[in-house]
Backbone as JSON, one array per atom type, in Angstrom:
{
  "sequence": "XXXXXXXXXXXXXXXXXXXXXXXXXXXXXXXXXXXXXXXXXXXXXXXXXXXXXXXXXXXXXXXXXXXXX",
  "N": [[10.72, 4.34, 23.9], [9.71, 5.41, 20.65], [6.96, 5.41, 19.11], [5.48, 5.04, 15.87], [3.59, 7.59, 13.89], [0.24, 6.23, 13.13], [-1.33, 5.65, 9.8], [-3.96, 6.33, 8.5], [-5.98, 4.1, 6.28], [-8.14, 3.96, 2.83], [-9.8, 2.06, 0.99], [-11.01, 1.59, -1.86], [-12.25, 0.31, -4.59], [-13.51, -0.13, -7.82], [-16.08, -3.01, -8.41], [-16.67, -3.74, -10.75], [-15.17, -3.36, -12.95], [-11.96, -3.55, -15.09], [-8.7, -3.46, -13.42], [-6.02, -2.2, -13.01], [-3.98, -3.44, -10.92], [-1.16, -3.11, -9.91], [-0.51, -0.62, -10.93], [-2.35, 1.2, -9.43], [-1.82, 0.93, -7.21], [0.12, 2.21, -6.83], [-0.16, 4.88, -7.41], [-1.76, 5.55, -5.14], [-0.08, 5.27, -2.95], [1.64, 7.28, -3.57], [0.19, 9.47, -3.87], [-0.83, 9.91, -1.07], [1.21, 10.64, 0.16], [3.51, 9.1, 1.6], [5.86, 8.15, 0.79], [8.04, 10.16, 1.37], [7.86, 9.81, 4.03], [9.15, 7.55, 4.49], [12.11, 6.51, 4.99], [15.35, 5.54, 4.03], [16.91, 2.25, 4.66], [15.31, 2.39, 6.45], [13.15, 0.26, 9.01], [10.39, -1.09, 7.78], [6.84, -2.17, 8.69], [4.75, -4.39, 7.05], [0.91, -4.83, 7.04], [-2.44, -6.74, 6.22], [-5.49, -7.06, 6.06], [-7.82, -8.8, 4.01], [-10.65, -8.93, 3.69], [-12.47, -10.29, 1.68], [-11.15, -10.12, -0.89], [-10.06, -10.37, -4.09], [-7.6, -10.42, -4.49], [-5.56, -10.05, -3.34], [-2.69, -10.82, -2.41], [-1.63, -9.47, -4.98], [-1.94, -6.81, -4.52], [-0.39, -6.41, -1.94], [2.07, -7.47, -2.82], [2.75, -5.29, -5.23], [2.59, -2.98, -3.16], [4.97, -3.61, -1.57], [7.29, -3.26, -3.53], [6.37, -0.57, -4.02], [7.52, 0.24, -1.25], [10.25, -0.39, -1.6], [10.95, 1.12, -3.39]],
  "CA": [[10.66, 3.98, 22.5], [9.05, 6.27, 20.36], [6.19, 4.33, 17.97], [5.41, 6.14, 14.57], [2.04, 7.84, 13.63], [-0.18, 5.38, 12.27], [-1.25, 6.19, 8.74], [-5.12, 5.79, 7.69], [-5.8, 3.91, 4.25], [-8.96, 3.61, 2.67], [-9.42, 1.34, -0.27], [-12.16, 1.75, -2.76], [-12.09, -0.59, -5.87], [-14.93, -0.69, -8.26], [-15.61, -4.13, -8.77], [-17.2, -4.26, -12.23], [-13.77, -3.1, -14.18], [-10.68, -4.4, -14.99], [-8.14, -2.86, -12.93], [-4.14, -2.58, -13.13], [-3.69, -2.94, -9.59], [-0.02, -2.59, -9.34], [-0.69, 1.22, -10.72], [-3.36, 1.55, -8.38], [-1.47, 0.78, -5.68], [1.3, 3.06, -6.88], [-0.47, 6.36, -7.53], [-2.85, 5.67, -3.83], [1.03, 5.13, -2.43], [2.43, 8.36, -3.38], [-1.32, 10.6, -3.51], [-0.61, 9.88, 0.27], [3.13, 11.08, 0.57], [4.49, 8.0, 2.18], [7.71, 8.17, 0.18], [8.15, 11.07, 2.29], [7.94, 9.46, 5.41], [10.14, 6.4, 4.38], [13.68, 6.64, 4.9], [16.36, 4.15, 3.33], [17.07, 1.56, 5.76], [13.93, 2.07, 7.6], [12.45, -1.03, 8.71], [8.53, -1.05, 7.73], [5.91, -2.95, 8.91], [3.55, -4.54, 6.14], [0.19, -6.33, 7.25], [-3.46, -6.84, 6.04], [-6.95, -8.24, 5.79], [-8.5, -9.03, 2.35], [-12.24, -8.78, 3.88], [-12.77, -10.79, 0.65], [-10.37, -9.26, -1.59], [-9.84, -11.24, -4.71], [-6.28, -9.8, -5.64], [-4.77, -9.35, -2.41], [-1.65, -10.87, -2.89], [-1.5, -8.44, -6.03], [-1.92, -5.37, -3.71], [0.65, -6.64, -1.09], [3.47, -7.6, -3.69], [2.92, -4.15, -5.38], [3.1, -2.43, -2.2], [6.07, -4.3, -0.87], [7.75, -2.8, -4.19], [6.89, 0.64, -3.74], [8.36, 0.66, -0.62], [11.58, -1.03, -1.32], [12.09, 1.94, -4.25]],
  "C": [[9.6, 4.85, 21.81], [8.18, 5.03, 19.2], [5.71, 5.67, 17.01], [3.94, 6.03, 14.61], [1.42, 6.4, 13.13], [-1.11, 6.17, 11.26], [-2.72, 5.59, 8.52], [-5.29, 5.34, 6.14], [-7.02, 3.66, 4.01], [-8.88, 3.29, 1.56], [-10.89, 1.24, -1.24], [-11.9, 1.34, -4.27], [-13.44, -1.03, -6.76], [-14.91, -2.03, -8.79], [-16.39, -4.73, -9.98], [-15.91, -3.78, -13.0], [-12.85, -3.73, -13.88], [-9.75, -3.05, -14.42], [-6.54, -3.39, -12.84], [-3.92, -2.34, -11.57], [-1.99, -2.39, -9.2], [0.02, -0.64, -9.42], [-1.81, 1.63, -10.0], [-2.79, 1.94, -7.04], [-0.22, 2.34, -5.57], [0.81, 4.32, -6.99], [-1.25, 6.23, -6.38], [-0.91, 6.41, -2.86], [1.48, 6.9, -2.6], [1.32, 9.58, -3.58], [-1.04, 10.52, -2.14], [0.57, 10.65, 0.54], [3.53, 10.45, 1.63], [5.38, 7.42, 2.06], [8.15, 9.19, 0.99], [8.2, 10.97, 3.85], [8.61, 8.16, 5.41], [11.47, 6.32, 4.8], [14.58, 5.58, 4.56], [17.0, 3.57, 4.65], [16.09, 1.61, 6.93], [13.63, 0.95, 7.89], [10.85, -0.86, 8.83], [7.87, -2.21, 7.81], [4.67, -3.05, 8.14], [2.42, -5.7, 6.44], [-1.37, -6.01, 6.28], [-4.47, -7.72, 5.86], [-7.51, -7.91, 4.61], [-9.81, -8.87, 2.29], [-12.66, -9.47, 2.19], [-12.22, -10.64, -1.04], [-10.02, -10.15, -2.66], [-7.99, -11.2, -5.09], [-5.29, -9.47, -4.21], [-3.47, -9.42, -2.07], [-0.88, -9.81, -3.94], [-1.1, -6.98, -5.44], [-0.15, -5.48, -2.96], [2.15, -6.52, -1.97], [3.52, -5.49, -4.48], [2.99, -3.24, -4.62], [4.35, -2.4, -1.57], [7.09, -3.41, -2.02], [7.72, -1.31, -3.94], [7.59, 0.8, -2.5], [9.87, 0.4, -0.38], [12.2, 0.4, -2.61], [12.16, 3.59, -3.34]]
}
């Protein structure tokens, strides 16, 4: 069975502004080129820890979207 690279992410959020996370998530998403390593009908594996994250639901759901387009 072959297992796929794993992909480093680092997340840096200043936390005195207001922030549009769904376009956050969406310009980190494709600054990476991981539309590029997607393929239609892929099945992807989405997990994470919030280490205190106020919005992390927010992240996840807007993630879950870019990869379904």
């Amino acid at each position: 069975m072959d297992i796929p690279r794993l992909q480093i992410v680092e997340q840096g959020f200043k936390q005195d502004c207001e922030l549009d996370v769904r376009q956050a998530v969406f310009d980190e998403f494709h600054r990476c080129g991981w539309p590029s390593n997607i393929s239609p009908g892929q099945t992807v594996l989405i997990t994470a820890g919030s280490r205190g994250g106020a919005c992390m639901t927010d992240v996840l759901r807007a993630l879950v979207s870019c990869v379904k387009t």
